[in-house]
Backbone as CSV, one residue per row, in Angstrom:
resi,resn,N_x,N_y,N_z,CA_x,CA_y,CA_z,C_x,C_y,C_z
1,UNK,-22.609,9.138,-5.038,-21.430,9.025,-4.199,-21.144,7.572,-3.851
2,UNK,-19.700,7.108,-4.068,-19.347,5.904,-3.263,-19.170,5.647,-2.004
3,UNK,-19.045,6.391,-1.356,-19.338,6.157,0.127,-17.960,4.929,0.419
4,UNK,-19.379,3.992,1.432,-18.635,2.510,1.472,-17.783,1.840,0.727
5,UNK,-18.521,1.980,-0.462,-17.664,1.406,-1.986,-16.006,1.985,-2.273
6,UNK,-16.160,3.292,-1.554,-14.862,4.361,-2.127,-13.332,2.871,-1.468
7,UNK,-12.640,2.740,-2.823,-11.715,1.851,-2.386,-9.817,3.212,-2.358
8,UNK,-9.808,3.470,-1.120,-8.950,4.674,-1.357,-7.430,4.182,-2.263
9,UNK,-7.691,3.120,-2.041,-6.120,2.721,-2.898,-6.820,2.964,-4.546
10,UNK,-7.741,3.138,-4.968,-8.815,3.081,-6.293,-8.391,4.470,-6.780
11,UNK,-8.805,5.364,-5.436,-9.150,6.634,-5.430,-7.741,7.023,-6.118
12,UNK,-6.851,6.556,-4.987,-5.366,7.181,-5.226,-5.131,7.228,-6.469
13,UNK,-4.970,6.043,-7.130,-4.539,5.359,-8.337,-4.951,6.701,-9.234
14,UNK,-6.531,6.536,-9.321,-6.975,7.533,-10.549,-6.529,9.292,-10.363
15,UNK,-6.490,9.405,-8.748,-5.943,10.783,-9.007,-4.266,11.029,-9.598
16,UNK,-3.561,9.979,-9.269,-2.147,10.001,-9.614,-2.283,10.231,-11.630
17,UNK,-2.859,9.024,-12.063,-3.840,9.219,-13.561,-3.891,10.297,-13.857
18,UNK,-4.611,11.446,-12.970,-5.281,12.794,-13.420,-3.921,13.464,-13.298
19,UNK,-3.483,13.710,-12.636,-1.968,14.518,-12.150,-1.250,14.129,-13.290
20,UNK,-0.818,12.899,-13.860,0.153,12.337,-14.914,-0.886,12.783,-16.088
21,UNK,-1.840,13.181,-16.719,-2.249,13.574,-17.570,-1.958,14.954,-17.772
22,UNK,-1.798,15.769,-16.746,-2.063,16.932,-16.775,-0.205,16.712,-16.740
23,UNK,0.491,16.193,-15.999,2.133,16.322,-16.577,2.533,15.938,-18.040
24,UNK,1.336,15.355,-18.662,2.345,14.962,-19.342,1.686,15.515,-21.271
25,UNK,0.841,16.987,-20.313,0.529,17.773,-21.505,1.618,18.860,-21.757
26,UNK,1.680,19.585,-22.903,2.478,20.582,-22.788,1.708,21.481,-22.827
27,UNK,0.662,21.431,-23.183,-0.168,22.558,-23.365,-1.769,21.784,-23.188
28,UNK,-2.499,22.859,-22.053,-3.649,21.631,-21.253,-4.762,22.245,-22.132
29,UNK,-5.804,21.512,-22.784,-6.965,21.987,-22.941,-7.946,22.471,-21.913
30,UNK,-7.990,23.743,-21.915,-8.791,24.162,-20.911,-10.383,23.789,-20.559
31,UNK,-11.090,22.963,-21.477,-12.253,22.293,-20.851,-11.713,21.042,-20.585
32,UNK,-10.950,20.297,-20.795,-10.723,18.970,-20.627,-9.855,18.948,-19.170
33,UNK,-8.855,20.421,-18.898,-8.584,20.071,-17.374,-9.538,20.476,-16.632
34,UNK,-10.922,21.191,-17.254,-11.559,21.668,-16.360,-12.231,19.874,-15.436
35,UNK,-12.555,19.103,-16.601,-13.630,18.195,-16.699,-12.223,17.099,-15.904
36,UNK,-11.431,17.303,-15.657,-10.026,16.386,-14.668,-10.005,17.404,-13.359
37,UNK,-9.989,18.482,-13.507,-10.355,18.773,-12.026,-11.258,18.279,-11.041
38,UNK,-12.609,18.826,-12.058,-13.836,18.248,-11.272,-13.911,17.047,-10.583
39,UNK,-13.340,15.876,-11.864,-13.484,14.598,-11.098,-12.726,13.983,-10.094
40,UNK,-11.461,14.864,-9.921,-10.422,14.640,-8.978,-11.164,15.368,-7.727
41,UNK,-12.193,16.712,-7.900,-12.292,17.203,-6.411,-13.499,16.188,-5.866
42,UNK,-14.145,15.427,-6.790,-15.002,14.319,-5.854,-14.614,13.327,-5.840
43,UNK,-13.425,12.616,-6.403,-12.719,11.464,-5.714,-12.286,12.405,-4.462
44,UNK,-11.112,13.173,-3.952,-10.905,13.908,-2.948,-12.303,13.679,-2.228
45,UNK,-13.201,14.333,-2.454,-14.428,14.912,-1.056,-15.125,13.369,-0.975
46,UNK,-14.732,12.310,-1.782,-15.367,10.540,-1.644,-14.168,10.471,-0.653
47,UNK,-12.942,10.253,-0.945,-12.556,9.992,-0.274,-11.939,10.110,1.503
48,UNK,-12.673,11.240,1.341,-12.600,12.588,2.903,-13.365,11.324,3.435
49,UNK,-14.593,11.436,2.647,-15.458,10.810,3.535,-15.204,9.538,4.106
50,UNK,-14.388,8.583,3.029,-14.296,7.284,3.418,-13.199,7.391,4.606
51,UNK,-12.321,8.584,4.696,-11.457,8.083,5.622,-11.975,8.501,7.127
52,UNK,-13.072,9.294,6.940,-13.812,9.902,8.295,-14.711,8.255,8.873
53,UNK,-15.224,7.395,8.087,-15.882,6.919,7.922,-14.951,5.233,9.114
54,UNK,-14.057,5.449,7.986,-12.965,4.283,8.681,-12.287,4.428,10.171
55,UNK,-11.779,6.070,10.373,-11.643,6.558,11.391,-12.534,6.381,12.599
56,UNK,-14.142,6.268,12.171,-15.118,5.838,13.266,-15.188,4.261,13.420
57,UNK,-14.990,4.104,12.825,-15.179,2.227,13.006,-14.094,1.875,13.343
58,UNK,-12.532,2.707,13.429,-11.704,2.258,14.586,-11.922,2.603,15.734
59,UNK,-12.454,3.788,16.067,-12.742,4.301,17.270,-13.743,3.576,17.817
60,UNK,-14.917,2.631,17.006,-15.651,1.639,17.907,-15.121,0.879,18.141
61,UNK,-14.176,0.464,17.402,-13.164,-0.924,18.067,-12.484,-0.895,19.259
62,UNK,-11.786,0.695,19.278,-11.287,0.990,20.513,-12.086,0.739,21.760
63,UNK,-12.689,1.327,21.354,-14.249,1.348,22.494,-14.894,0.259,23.493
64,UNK,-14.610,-1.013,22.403,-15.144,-2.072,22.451,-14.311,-3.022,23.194
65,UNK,-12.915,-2.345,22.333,-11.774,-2.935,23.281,-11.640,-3.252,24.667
66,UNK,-12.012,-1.073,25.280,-11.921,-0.920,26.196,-13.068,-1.714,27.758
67,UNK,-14.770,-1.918,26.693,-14.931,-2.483,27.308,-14.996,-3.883,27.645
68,UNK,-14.059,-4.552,26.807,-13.680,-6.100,27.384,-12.586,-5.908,28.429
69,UNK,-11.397,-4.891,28.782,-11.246,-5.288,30.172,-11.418,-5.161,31.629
């Protein structure tokens, strides 16, 4: 897992990739969207994480904010 590393503008990019592959079949090979699903549902669950992740380290800022005044 990328964790820290997960760069969500990265993330985005390649899932938009996976989505435009799969538009721009007419007919999908069914192991090959299997093997574009998969990797799209753990960019998704990388990127859950990174945004849970970012979400806390604003909330310490807040925090921190609050106690400087």
């Amino acid at each position: 897992m990328k964790n820290k590393n997960t760069n969500l503008t990265q993330s985005l990019k390649q899932l938009r990739s996976i989505l435009e592959w799969f538009d721009s079949k007419e007919e999908v090979d069914i192991e090959e969207g299997l093997k574009k699903v998969k990797e799209a549902a753990i960019i998704i669950r990388e990127s859950k994480e990174r945004l849970r992740e970012i979400e806390n380290e604003f909330e310490e800022i807040k925090k921190g904010m609050a106690h400087e005044d």
